[in-house]
Rosetta silent file (secondary structure, phi, psi, omega in degrees, C-alpha in Angstrom):
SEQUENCE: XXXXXXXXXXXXXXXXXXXXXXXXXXXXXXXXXXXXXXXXXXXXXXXXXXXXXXXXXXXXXXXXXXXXXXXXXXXXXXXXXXXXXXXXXXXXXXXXXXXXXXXXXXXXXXXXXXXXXXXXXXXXXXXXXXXXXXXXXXXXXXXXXXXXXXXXXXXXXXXXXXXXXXXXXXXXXXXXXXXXXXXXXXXXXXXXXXXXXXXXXXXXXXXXXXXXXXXXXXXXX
SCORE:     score description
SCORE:     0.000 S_00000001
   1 L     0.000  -10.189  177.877  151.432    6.981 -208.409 S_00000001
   2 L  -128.358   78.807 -169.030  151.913    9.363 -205.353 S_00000001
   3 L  -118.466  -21.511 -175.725  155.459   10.028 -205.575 S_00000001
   4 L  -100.517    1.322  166.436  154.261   14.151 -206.478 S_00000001
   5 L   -15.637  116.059  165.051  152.099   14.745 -203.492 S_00000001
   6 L  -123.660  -31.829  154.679  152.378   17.509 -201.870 S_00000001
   7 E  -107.453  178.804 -177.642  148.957   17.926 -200.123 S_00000001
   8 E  -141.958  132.538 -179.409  145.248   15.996 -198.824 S_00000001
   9 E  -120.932  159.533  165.660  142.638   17.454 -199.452 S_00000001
  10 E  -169.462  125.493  169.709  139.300   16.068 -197.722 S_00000001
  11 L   -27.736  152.739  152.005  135.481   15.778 -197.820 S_00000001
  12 L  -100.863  -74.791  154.603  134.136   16.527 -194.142 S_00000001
  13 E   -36.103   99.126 -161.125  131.216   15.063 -193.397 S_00000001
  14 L    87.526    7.792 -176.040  131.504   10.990 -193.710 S_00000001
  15 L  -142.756   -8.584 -167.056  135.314   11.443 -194.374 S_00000001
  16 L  -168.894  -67.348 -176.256  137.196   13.420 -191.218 S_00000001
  17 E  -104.638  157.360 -175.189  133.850   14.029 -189.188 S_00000001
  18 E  -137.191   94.909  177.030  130.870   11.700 -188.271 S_00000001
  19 L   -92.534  -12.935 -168.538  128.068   14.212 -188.131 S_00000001
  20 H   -33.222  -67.632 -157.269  125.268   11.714 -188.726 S_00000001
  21 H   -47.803  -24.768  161.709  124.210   11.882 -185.284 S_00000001
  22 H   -70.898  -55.264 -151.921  123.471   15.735 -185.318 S_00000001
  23 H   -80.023  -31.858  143.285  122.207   15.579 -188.539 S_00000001
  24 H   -94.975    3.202  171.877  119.929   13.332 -187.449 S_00000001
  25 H   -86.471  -15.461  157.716  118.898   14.288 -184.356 S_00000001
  26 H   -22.712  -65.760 -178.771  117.850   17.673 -186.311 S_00000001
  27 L   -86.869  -17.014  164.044  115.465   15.900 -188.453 S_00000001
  28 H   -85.128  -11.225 -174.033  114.308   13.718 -185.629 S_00000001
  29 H   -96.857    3.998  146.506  113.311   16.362 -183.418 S_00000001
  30 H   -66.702  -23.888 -163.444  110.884   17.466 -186.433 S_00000001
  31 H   -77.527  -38.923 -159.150  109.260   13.828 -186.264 S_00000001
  32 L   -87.495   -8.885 -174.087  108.474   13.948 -182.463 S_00000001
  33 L   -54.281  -49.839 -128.145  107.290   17.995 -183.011 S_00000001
  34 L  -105.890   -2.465  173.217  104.595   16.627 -185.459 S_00000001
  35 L    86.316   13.273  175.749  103.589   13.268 -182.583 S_00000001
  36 L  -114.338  175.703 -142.844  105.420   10.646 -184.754 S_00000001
  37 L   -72.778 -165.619  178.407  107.330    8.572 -182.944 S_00000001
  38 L   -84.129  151.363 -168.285  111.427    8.848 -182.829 S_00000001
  39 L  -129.080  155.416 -157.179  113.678    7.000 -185.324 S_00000001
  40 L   -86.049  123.483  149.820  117.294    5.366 -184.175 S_00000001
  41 L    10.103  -64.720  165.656  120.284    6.781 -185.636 S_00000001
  42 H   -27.769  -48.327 -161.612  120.894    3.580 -187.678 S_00000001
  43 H   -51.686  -49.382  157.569  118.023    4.867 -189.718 S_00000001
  44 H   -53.055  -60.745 -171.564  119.650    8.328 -190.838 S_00000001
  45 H   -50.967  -21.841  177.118  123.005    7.605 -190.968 S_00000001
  46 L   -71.445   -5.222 -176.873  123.097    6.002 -194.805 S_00000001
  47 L  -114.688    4.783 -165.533  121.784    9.391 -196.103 S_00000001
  48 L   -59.861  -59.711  178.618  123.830   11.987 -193.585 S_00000001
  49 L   -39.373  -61.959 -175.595  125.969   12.764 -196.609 S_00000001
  50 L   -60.610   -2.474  162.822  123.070   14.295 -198.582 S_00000001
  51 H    44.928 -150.265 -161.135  122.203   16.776 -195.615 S_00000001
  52 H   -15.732  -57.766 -168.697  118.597   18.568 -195.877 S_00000001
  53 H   -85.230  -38.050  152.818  117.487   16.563 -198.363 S_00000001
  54 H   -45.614  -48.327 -163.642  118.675   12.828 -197.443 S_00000001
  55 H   -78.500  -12.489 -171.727  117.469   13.676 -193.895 S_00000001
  56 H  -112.708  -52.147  170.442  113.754   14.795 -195.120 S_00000001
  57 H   -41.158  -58.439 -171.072  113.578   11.654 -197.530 S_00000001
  58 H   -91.340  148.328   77.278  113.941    9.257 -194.807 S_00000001
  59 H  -123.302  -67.997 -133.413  112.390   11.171 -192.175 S_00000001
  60 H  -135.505   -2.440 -164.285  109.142   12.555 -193.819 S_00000001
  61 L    46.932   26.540 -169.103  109.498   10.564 -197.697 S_00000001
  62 L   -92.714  143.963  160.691  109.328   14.153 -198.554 S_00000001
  63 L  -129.577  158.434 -148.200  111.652   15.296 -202.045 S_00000001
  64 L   -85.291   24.873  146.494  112.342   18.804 -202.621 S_00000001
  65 L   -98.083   16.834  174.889  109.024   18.870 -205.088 S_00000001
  66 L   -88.283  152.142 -168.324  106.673   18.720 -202.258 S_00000001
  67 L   -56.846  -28.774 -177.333  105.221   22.160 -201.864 S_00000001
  68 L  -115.927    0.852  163.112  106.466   22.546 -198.123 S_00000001
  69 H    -5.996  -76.990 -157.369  110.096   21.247 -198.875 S_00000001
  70 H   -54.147  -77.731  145.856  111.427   24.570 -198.591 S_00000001
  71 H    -5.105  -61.105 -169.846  109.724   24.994 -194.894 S_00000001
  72 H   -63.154  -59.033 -145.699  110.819   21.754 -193.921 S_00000001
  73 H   -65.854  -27.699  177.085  114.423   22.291 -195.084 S_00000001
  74 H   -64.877  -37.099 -177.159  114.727   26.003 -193.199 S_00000001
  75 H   -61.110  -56.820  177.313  113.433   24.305 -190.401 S_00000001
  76 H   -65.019   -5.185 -138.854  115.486   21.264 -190.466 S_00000001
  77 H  -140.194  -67.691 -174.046  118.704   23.662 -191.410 S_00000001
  78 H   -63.079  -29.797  159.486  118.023   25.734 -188.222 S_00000001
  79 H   -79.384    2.809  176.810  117.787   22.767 -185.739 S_00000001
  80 H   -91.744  -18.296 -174.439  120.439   21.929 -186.998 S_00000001
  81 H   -84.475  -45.574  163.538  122.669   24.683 -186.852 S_00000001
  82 H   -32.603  -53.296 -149.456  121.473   25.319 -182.829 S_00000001
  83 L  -147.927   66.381  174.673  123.183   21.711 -182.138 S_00000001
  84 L  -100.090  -19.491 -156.371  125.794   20.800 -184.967 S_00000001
  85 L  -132.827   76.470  170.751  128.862   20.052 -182.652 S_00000001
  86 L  -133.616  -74.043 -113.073  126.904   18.031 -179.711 S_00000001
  87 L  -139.811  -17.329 -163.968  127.315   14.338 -180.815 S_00000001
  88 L   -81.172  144.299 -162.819  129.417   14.957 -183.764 S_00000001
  89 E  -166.254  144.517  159.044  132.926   13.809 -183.764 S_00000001
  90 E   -25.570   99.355  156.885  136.324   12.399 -185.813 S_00000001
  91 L    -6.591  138.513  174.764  136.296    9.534 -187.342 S_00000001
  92 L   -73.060  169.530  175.218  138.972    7.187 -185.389 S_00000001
  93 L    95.561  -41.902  176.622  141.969    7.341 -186.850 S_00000001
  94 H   -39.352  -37.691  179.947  141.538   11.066 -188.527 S_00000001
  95 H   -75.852  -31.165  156.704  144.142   12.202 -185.990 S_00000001
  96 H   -66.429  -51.358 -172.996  146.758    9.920 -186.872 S_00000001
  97 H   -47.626  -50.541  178.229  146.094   10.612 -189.999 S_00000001
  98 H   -61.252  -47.089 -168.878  146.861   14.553 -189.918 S_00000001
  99 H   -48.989  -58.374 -150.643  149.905   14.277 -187.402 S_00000001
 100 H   -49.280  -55.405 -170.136  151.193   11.641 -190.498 S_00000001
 101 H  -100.044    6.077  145.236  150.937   14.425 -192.889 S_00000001
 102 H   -55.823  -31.030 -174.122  151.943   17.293 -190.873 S_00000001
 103 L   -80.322  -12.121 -131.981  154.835   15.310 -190.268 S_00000001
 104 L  -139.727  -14.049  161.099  155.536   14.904 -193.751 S_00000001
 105 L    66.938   31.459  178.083  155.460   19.155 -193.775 S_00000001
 106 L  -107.284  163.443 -176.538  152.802   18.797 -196.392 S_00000001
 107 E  -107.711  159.951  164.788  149.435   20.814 -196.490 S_00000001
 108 E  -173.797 -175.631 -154.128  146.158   20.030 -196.306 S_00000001
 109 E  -167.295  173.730  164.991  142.720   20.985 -196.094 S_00000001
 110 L   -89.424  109.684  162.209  138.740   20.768 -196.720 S_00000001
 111 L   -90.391   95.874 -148.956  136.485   20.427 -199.754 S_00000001
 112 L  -133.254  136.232  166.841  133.077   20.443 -198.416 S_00000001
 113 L   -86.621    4.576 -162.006  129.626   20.762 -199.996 S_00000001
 114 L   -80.194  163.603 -177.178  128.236   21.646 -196.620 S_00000001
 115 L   -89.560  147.052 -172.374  127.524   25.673 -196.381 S_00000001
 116 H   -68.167    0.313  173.542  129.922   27.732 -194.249 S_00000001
 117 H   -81.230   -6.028 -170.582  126.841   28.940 -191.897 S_00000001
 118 H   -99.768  -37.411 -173.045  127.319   24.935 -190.697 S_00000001
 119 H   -53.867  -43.176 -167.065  131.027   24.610 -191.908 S_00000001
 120 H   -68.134  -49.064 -175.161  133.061   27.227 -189.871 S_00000001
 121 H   -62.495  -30.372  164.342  131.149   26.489 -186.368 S_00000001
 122 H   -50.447  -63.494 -165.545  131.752   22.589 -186.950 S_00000001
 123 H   -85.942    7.407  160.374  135.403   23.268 -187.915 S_00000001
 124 H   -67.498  -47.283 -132.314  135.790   26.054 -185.057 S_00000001
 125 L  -101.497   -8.926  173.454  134.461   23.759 -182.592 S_00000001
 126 L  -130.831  114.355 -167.623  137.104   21.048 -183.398 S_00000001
 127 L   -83.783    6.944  159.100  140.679   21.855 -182.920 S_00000001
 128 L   -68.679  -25.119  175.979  142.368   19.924 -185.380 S_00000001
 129 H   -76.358    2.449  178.295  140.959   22.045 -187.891 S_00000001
 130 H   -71.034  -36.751  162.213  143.148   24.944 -186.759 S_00000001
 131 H   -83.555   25.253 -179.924  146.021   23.529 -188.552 S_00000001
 132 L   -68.843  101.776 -175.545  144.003   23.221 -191.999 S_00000001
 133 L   -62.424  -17.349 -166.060  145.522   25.500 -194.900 S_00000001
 134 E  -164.859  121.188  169.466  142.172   25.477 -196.633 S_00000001
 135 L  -122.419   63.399 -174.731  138.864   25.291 -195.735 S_00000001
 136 L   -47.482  107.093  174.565  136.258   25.585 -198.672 S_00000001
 137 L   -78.836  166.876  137.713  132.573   25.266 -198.267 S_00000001
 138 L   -14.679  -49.204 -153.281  129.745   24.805 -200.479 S_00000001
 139 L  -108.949  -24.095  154.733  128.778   27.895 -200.752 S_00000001
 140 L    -8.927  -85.162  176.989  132.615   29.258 -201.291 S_00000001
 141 L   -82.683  169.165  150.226  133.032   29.187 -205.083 S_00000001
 142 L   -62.752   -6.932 -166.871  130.024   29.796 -207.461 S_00000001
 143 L  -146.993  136.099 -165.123  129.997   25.911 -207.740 S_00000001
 144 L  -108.862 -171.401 -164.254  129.589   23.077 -205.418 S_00000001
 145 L   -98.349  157.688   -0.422  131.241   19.533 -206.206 S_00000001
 146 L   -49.197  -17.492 -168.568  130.956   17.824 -208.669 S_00000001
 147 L   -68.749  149.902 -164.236  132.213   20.703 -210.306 S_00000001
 148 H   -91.894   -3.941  172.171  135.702   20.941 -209.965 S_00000001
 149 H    -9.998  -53.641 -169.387  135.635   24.610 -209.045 S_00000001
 150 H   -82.839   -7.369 -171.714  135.679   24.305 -205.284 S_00000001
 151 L  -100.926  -73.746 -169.265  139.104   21.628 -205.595 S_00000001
 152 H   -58.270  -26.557  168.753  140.779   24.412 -207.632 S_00000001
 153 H  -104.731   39.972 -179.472  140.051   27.007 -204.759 S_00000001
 154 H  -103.850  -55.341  175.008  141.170   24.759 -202.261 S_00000001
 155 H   -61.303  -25.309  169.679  144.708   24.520 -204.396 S_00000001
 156 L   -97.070    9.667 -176.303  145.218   28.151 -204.655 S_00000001
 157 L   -99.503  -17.627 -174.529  144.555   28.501 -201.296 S_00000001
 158 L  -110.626   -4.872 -169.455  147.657   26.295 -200.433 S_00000001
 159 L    47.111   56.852 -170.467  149.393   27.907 -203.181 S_00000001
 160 L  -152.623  151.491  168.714  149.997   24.563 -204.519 S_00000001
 161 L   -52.873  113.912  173.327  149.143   22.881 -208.440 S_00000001
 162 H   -38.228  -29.227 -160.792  145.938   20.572 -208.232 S_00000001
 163 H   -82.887    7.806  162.912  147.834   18.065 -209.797 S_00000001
 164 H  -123.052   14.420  178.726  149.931   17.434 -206.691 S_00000001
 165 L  -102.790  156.321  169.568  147.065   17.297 -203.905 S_00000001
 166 L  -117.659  125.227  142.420  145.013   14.043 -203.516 S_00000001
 167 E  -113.492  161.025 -141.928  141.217   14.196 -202.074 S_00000001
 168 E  -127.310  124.268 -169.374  140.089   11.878 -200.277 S_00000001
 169 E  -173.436  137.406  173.507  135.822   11.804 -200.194 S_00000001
 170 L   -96.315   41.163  157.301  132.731    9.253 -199.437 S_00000001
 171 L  -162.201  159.835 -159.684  130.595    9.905 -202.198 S_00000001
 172 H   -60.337  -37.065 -153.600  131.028    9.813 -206.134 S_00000001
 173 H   -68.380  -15.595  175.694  130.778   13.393 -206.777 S_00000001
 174 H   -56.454  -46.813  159.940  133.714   13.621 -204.186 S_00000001
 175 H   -29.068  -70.702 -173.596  135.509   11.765 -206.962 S_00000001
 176 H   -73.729  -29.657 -173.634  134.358   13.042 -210.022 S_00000001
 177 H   -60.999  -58.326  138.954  135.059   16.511 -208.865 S_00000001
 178 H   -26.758  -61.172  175.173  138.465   15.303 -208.017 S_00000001
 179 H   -56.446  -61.286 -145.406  139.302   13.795 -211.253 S_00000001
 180 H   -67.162  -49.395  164.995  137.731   16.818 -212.998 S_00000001
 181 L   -92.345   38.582  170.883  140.549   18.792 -211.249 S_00000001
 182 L    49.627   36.407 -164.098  143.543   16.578 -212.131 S_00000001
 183 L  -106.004  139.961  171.390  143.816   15.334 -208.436 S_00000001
 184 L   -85.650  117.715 -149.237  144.477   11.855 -207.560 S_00000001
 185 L   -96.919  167.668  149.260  141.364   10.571 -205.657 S_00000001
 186 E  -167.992  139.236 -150.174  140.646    8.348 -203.096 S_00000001
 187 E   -94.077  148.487  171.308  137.441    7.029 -202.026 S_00000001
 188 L   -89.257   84.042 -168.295  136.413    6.695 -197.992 S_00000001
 189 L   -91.450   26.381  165.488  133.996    3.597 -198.243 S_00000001
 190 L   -61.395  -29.556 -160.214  133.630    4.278 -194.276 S_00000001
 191 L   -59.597 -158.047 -166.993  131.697    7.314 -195.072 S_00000001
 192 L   -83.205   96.745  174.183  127.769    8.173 -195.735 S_00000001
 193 L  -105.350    7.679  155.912  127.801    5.991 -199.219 S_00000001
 194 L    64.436 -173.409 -173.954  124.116    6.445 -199.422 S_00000001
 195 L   -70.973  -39.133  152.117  121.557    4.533 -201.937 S_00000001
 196 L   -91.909  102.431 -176.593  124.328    4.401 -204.486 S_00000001
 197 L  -116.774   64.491  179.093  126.982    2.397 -202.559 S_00000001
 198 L  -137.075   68.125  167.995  128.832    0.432 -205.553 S_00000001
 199 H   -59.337  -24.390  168.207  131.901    2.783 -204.776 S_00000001
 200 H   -51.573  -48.919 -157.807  133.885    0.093 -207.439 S_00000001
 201 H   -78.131    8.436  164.310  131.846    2.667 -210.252 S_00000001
 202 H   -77.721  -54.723  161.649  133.576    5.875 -209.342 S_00000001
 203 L   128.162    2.731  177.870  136.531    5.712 -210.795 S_00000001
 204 L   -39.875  127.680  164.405  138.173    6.324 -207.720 S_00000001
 205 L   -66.542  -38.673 -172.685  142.385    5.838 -207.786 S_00000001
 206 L  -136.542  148.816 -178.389  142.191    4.122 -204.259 S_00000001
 207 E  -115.984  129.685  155.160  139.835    2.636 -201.872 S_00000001
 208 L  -143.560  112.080 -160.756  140.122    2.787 -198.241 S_00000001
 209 L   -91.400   25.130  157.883  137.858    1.456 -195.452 S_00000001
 210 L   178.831  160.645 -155.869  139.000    3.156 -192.733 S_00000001
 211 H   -63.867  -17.537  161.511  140.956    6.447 -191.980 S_00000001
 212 H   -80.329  -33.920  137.320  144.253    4.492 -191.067 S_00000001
 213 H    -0.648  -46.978 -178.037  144.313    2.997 -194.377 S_00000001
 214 H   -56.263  -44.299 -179.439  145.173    6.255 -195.599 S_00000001
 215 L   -64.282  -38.551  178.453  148.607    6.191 -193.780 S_00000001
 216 L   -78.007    1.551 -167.122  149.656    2.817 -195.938 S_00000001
 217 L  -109.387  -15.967 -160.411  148.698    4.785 -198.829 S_00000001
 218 L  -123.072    1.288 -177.545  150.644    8.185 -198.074 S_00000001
 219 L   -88.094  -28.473 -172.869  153.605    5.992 -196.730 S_00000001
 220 L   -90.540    3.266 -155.773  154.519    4.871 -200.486 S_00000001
 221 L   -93.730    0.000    0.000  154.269    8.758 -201.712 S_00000001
């Protein structure tokens, strides 16, 4: 089923980096502003994937119809940008992973919903991302994933057919998004998998529960 590969494509956040810890110390250092007390990591991390708005749910039970949302989320968005690369770091394994398909003289790159004011200093700030043929934010295309928009301008970016890249992503829309652009998926159930975590319902070609997994999977291509 991977025999036409020619690139990996891959979510960042919960799939190549493990930002929780920024991402939550962001929204914790609103809770101790406001005199409530500090929350653990644990606490954050199942909702890291879902950025502003995961991080204000459990933080504050706030959803983006309360009236100061918007406040919160600039707020939360700015400590966060001050101190995105302090705590955050590669997945184990991520590095092995890349060498494998550098070695393999294949490309590969980032599909990210996160916005390029957080994406470029995160992937500046780590130098494995230097050899990345493509790095696509959020904010990138007119359309974030699910859509598959941001997967096709990740493939023209590599000068390569969608239908010979695989991404690789820990949450369904990473999937559907995938699919949608005739990519052969595979899901990371290491990642952020959030309140829906029944990753069998994606639809997902492959499963793998950690980033060396990946290697038995790109070894049969």
């Amino acid at each position: 089923m991977l025999q036409n590969i020619r690139a990996v494509l891959f979510d960042l956040d919960g799939t190549l980096v493990d930002s929780a810890p920024d991402l939550g110390a962001a929204v914790d250092k609103m809770r101790v502003a406001r005199g409530l007390p500090s929350w653990p990591l644990e606490v954050y991390r199942p909702l890291a994937g879902a950025g502003a708005r995961g991080m204000l749910q459990i933080a504050f039970d706030m959803t983006p119809e309360h009236p100061e949302f918007i406040a919160m989320r600039d707020e939360f968005f700015d400590n966060y940008q001050n101190a995105l690369a302090v705590k955050s770091k590669l997945f184990e394994g991520v590095e092995d992973v890349i060498r494998d398909i550098e070695s393999r003289a294949w490309s590969w790159g980032v599909v990210t919903n996160k916005s390029s004011r957080f994406t470029d200093p995160m992937t500046q700030a780590m130098p494995l991302f230097r050899s990345a043929g493509a790095i696509v934010s959020g904010d990138t295309t007119p359309h974030a994933k699910p859509h598959p928009e941001p997967m096709y301008e990740a493939a023209r970016r590599l000068g390569l057919p969608p239908e010979v890249c695989l991404y690789v992503g820990d949450d369904e829309r990473d999937i559907v998004a995938g699919r949608a652009a005739g990519m052969k998926t595979v899901a990371a159930t290491y990642g952020y998998l959030g309140e829906k975590n029944d990753f069998t319902l994606w639809g997902a070609d492959f499963h793998i529960h950690a980033p060396k997994e990946l290697l038995q999977l790109l070894a049969k291509a």
